[in-house]
C-alpha positions, 0 to 999 in steps of 0.5 A, a space after each residue: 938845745 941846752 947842754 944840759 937837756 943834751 946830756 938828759 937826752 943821752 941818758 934817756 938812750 938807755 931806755 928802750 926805744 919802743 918807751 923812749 919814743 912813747 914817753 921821752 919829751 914827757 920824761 925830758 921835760 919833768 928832768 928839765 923842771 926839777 933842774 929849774 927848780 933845784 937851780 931855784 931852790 939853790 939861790 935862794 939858800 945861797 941869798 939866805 946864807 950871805 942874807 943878800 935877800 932881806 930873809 936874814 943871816 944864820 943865826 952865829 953859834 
């Protein structure tokens, strides 16, 4: 277990227990893959941004 998915897990205590123990692996893994994808989304504008990708660098203004 990440610490990451520890600390999403911590925060889903705050629900109540009849819903968490319904819904939180379904709630856990829909925070899991926005992390991912956030995390994704986040290299790429980094390589866009030094043009480490081929995409380009910003145009200088």
């Amino acid at each position: 277990m990440s610490g990451l998915e520890r600390r999403y897990r911590r925060l889903l205590r705050w629900f109540p227990w009849e819903h968490r123990e319904r819904h939180e692996e379904e709630m856990l893994s829909v925070l899991m893959a926005a992390a991912r994808l956030s995390s994704a989304a986040m290299v790429a504008v980094r390589m866009w941004i030094t043009g480490g990708s081929g995409w380009g660098a910003p145009c200088a203004g």
